[in-house]
C-alpha positions in Angstrom: 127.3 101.4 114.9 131.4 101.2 113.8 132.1 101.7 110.9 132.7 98.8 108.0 135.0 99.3 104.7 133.0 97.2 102.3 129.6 99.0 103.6 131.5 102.3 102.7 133.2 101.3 100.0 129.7 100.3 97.8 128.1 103.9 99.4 131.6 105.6 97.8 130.7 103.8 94.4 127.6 104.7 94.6 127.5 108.1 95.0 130.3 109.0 93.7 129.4 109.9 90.6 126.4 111.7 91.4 128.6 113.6 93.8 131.2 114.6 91.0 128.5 115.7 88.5 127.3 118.4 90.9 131.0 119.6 91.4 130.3 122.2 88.6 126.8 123.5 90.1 128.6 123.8 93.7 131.2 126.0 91.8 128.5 128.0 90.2 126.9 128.9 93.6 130.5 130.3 94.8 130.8 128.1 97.2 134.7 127.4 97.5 136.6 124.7 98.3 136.4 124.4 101.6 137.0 121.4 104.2 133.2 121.5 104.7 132.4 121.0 101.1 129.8 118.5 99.1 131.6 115.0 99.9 132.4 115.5 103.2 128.5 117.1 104.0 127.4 114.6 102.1 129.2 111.8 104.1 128.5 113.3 107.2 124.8 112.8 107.0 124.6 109.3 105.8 127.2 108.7 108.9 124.7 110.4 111.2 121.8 108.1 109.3 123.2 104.6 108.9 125.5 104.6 112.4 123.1 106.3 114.6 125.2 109.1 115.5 123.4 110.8 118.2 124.8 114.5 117.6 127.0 116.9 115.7 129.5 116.4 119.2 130.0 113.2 118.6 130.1 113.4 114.7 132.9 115.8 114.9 134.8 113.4 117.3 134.2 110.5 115.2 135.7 112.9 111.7 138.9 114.2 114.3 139.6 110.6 115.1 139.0 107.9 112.2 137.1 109.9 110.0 133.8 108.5 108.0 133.0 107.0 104.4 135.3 108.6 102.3 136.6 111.2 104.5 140.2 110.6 106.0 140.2 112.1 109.8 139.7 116.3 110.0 139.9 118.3 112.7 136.9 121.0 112.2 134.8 122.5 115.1 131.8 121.3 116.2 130.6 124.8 115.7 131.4 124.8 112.4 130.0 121.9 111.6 126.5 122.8 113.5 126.4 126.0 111.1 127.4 124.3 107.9 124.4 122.3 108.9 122.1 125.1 108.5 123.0 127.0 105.7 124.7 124.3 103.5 122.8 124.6 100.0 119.8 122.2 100.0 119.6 122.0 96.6 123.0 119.9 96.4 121.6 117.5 98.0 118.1 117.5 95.9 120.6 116.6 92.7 123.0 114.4 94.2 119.7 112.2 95.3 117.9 112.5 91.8 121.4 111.7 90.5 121.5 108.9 92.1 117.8 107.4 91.1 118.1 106.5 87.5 121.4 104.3 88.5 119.3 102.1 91.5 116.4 101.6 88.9 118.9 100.0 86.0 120.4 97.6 89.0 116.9 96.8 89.5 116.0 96.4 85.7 119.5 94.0 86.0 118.0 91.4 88.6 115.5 88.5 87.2 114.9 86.3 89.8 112.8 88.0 92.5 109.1 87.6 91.4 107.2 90.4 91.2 103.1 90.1 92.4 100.9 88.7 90.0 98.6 91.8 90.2 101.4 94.3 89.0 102.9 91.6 86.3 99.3 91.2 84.6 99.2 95.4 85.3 102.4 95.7 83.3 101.1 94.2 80.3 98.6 97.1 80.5 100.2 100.1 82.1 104.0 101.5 81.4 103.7 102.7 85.2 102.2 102.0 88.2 103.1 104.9 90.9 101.8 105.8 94.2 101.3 109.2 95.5 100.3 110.2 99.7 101.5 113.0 101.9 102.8 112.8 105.4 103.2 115.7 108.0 106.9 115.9 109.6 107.4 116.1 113.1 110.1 118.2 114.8 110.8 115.5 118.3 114.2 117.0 119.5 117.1 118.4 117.9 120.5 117.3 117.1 122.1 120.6 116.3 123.1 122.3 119.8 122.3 125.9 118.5 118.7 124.7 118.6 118.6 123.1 121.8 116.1 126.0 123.4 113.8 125.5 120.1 110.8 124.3 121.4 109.8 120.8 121.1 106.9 119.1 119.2 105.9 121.7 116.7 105.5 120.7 113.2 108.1 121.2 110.2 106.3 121.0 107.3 104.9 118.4 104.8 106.0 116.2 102.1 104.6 114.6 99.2 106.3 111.5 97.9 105.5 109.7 94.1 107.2 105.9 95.2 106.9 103.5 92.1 104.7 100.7 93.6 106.8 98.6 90.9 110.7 98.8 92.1 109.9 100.6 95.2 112.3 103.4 94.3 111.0 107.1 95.2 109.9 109.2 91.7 109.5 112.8 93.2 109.6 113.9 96.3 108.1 117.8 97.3 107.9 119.8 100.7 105.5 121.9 101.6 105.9 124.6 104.3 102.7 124.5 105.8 102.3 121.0 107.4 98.3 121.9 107.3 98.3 122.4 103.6 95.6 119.7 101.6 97.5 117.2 99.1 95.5 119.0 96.9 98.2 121.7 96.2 100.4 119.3 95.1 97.8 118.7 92.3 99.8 121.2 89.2 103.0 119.4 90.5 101.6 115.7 89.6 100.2 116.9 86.5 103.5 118.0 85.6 104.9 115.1 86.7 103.0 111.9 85.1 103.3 110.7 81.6 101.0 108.6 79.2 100.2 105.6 80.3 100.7 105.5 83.8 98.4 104.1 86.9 98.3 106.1 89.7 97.0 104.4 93.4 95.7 107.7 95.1 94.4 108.4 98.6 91.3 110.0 99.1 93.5 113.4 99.9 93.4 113.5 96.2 89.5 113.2 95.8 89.2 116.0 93.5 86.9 115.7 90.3 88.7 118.4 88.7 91.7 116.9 89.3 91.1 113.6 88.1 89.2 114.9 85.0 92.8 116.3 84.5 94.7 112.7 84.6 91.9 111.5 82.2 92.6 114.0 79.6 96.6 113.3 80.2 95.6 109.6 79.2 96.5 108.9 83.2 94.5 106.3 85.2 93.9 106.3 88.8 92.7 103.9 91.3 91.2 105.5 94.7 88.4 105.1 97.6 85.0 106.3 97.2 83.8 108.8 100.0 81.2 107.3 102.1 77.7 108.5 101.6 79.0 109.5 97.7 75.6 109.7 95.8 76.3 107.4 92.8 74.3 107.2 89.5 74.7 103.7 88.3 75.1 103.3 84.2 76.2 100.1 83.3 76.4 96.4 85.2 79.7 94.6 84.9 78.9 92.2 87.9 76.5 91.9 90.6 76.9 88.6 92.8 76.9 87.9 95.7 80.6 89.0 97.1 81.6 91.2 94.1 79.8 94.3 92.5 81.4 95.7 89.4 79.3 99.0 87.9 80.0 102.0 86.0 79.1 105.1 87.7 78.4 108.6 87.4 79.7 110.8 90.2 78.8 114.6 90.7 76.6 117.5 90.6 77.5 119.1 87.6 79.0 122.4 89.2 82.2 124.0 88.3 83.7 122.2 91.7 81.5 118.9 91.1 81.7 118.5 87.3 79.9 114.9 86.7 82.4 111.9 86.4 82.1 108.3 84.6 83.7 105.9 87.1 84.0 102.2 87.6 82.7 101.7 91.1 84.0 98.0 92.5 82.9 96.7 95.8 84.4 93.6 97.5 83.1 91.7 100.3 85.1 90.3 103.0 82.9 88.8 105.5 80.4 91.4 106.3 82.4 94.0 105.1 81.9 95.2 102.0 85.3 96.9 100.2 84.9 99.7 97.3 87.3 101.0 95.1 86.7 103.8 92.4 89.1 103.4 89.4 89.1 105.6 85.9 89.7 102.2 84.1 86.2 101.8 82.9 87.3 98.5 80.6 87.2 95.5 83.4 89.1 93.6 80.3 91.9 96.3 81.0 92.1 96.2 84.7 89.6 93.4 86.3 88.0 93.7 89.3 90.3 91.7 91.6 93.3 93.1 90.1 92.0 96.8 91.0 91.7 95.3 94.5 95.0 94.2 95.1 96.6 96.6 93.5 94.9 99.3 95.9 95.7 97.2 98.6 99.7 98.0 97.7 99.0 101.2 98.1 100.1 101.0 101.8 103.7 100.5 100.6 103.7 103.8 100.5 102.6 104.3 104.3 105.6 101.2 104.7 108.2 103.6 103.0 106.8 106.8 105.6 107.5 104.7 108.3 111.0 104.1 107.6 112.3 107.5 106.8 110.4 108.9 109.4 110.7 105.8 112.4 114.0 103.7 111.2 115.5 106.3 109.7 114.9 109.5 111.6 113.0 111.8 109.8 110.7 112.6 112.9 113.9 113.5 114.5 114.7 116.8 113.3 118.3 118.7 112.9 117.6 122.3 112.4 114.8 124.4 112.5 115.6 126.4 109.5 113.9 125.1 105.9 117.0 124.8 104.2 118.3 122.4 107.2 115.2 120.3 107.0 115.0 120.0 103.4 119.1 118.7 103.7 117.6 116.3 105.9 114.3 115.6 103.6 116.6 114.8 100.9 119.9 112.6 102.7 117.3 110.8 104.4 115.1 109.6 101.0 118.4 109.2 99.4 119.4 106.6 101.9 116.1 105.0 101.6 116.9 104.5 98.3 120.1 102.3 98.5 118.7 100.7 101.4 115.6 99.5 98.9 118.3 98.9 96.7 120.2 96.6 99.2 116.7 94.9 100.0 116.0 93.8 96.5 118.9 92.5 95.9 118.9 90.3 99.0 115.4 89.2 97.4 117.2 88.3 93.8 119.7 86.6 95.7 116.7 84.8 97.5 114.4 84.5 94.7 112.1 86.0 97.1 109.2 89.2 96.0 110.4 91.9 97.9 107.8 92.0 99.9 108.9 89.0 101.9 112.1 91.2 103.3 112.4 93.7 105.8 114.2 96.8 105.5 114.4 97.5 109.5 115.6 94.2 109.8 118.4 94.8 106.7 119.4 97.8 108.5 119.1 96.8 111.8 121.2 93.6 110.5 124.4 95.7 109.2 125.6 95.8 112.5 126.3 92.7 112.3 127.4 92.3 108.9 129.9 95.0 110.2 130.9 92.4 113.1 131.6 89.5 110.8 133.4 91.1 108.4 135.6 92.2 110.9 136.8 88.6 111.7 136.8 87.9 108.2 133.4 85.7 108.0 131.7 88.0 105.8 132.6 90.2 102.4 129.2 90.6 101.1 126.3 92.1 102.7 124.1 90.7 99.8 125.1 86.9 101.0 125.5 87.4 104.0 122.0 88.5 104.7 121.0 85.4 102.2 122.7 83.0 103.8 120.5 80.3 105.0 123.0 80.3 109.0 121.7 84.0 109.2 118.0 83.4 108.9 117.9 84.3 112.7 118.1 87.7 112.2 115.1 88.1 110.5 115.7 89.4 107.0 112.9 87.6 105.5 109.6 88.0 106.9 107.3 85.7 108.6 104.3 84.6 106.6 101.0 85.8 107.7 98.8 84.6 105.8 98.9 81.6 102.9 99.1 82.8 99.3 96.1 82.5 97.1 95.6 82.9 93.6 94.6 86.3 91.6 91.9 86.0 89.6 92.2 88.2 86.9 88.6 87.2 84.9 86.9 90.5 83.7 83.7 88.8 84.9 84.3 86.2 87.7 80.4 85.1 87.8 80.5 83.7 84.2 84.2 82.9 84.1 84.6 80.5 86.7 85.9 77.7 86.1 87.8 79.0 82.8 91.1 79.2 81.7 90.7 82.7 82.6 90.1 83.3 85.7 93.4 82.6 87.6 96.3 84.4 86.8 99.2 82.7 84.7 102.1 84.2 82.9 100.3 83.3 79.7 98.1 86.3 80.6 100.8 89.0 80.7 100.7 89.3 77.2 97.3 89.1 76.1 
């Protein structure tokens, strides 16, 4: 992909004040002012990331010639530039990204007219939060650093556990474990740390754990999660038992030190002849009703959505370096991209009054090629309206509909509530 002016122009004003306030840090670390320093390492990754660049060879021809971003042309060698990869402080990166967060969530706080799902607008009236939390194993696939050509292929690099907030899509937190074997469990003291009052977490069942949850409880943290099959469940209270919806407060456990006994709400869901259960800590149905727990579990994939492109789209299963530091560079340029690329997408959806959930990212990035092409004969200055413009609709920005939508019904209990004012979700509800 060439390189556009206005697409570099909004990363420069993005990141450049993120970049300046670690100027001070990089300073403190004795690094000195070298050619190779944090804007131009910084601009080379997200040059490798958003054009494709298939190696450090080329990347160095591409800075000798027309430079990248930000970066006027510089002659450096490609050796050089392989070895600043490898060693380049890691942290750096960590800031410039968590820098960078708080700015992309008050342009999201900014746009009004993308809808948000009815499920997280009625949760909102409840819940100050509403984060997700899953692990993925990286994948080391080939290299793009030549010193690490004779690595061998295929082995794993490690794990990392992301916190995305199910709300704006943003990432939270972001950790990286070593061992790519290790149980999401150890990331347990982390979240603890980590989560606040008032928040709802939609867990995997990596993070079936009573301890652990008994933990969130005492934090005044919720959670919503799957129920291991063949659980053996002691049933205190009936909420709702029809037909295609049971709704029951249960006691999990053994009563051991590594089974302590847990009051749950235990909902089940049929959908044909499957039957679909969900374990949530929200024990009030008036707090979090039964089909709202549903769909909001069923968000929980955006999470797997936001694996997929860091580690597909974006490259993550395609590893630089070997070395930890290198791969946590890469952990962090990579989710940082993410980031403005979520940010481009909802604001394509404001622009729209689309939900977010109606636009595609691959097909946003995929699309700034051409954005790049049409700006260059002067039929495009804004990637935001170009993309919503109604002539562009061919390259597939905004997703195909699947499925019709229907309704949430938000009634506590949907056997005696049918029919009521109740049951269906309205923006009257939010509030009550």
């Amino acid at each position: 992909m060439v390189e556009d002016e206005v697409i570099a122009e909004q990363l420069e004003r993005l990141l450049t004040p993120a970049i300046t306030n670690q100027e001070n840090y990089y300073r403190k670390l004795g690094l000195r002012e070298r050619i190779l320093n944090l804007p131009l390492m910084m601009a080379a990754v997200l040059t490798l990331l958003w054009r494709d660049v298939a190696g450090v060879r080329e990347l160095t021809r591409i800075l000798a010639r027309n430079g990248f971003l930000w970066c006027n042309p510089t002659k450096v060698s490609q050796q050089a530039v392989s070895q600043r990869f490898l060693t380049f402080p890691q942290e750096l990166f960590e800031k410039v990204f968590k820098d960078l967060l708080p700015s992309l969530r008050t342009a999201w706080h900014s746009r009004n007219k993308r809808p948000l799902p009815e499920s997280i607008q009625f949760t909102l009236s409840k819940f100050e939060k509403i984060w997700i939390i899953d692990g993925s194993i990286l994948e080391a696939l080939f290299k793009k650093l030549q010193s690490l050509e004779s690595v061998e292929k295929g082995q794993l690099a490690g794990k990392i556990i992301t916190v995305i907030d199910l709300i704006t899509r943003l990432p939270v937190e972001i950790w990286f474990e070593e061992n790519p074997k290790a149980s999401d469990t150890k990331a347990e003291e982390n979240i603890l740390n980590l989560v606040t009052e008032n928040t709802l977490l939609l867990l995997d069942r990596g993070f079936y754990h009573f301890n652990f949850w008994h933990k969130l409880i005492a934090k005044k943290v919720e959670f919503i999660t799957r129920i291991k099959k063949g659980a053996a469940i002691q049933i205190e209270q009936v909420f709702t038992d029809s037909y295609e919806m049971r709704d029951r407060k249960i006691r999990l456990g053994s009563g051991t030190k590594r089974t302590p006994f847990i009051t749950l709400r235990l909902i089940e869901i049929r959908s044909g002849k499957t039957w679909h259960s969900y374990l949530t800590s929200v024990l009030d149905p008036h707090v979090l009703p039964p089909y709202v727990v549903a769909d909001l579990y069923r968000r929980r994939w955006r999470i797997e959505e936001a694996f997929n492109t860091v580690k597909r789209l974006l490259g993550l299963s395609y590893l630089w370096t070997g070395s930890i530091n290198g791969i946590k560079l890469q952990i962090w340029s990579t989710w940082l991209f993410y980031a403005v690329l979520v940010d481009l997408g909802d604001a394509v959806a404001d622009e729209l009054s689309l939900p977010f959930d109606e636009i595609s990212l691959e097909m946003i990035y995929r699309g700034l090629y051409h954005f790049t092409m049409a700006h260059q004969k002067g039929k495009a200055t804004d990637p935001v309206k170009y993309f919503a413009d109604p002539k562009n609709r061919d390259l597939g920005i905004v997703k195909q509909k699947r499925e019709p939508n229907t309704k949430l019904i938000v009634a506590p209990f949907p056997d005696i509530q049918r029919g009521s004012d109740q049951f269906f979700f309205n923006n009257s509800l939010k509030a009550s």
